[in-house]
C-alpha positions as CSV (number, residue, x, y, z in Angstrom):
1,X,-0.6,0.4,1.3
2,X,-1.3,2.8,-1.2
3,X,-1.3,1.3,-5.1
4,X,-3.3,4.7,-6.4
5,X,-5.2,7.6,-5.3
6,X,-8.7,6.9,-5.1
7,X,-10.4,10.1,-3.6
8,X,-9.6,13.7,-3.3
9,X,-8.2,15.2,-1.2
10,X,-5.6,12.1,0.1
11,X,-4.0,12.8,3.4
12,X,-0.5,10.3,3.6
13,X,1.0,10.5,7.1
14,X,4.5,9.3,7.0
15,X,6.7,8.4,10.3
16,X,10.1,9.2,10.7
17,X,10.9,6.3,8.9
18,X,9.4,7.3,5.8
19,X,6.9,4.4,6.3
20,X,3.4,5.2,5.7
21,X,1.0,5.2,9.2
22,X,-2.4,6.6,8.1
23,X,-4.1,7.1,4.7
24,X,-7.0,9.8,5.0
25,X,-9.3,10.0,2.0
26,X,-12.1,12.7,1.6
27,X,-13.3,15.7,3.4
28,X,-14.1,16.1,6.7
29,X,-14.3,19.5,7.5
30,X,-16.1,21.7,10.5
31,X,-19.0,21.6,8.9
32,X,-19.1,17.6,8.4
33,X,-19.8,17.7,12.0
34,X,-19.1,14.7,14.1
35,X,-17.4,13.2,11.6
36,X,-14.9,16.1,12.0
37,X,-14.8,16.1,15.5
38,X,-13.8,13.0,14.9
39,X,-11.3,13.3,12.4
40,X,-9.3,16.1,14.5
41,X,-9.2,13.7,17.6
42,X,-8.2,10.5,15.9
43,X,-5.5,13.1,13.6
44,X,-4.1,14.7,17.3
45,X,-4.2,11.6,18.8
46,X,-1.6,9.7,16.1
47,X,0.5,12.9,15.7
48,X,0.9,13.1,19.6
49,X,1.8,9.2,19.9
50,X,4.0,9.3,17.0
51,X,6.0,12.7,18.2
52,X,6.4,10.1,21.4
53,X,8.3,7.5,18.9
């Protein structure tokens, strides 16, 4: 999934596996607005399901 880094910052989310779920690229910080709102429920929402694995 990932061949090289394209943008900065690059968030990787491995599983427990070590097998890559979601790559992030770019900013999207509070003041980004809606795109971080969201970011942050898309981000809690995988965490959560993949604490569930």
């Amino acid at each position: 999934m990932l061949n090289k880094v394209m943008a900065f910052p690059t968030l990787i989310v491995l599983d427990k596996k070590g097998e890559v779920r979601k790559i992030h690229t770019g900013f999207s910080g509070p003041g980004t607005g809606r795109h971080y709102l969201d970011f942050t429920q898309e981000f809690e929402g995988l965490i959560t399901a993949m604490l569930k694995e």
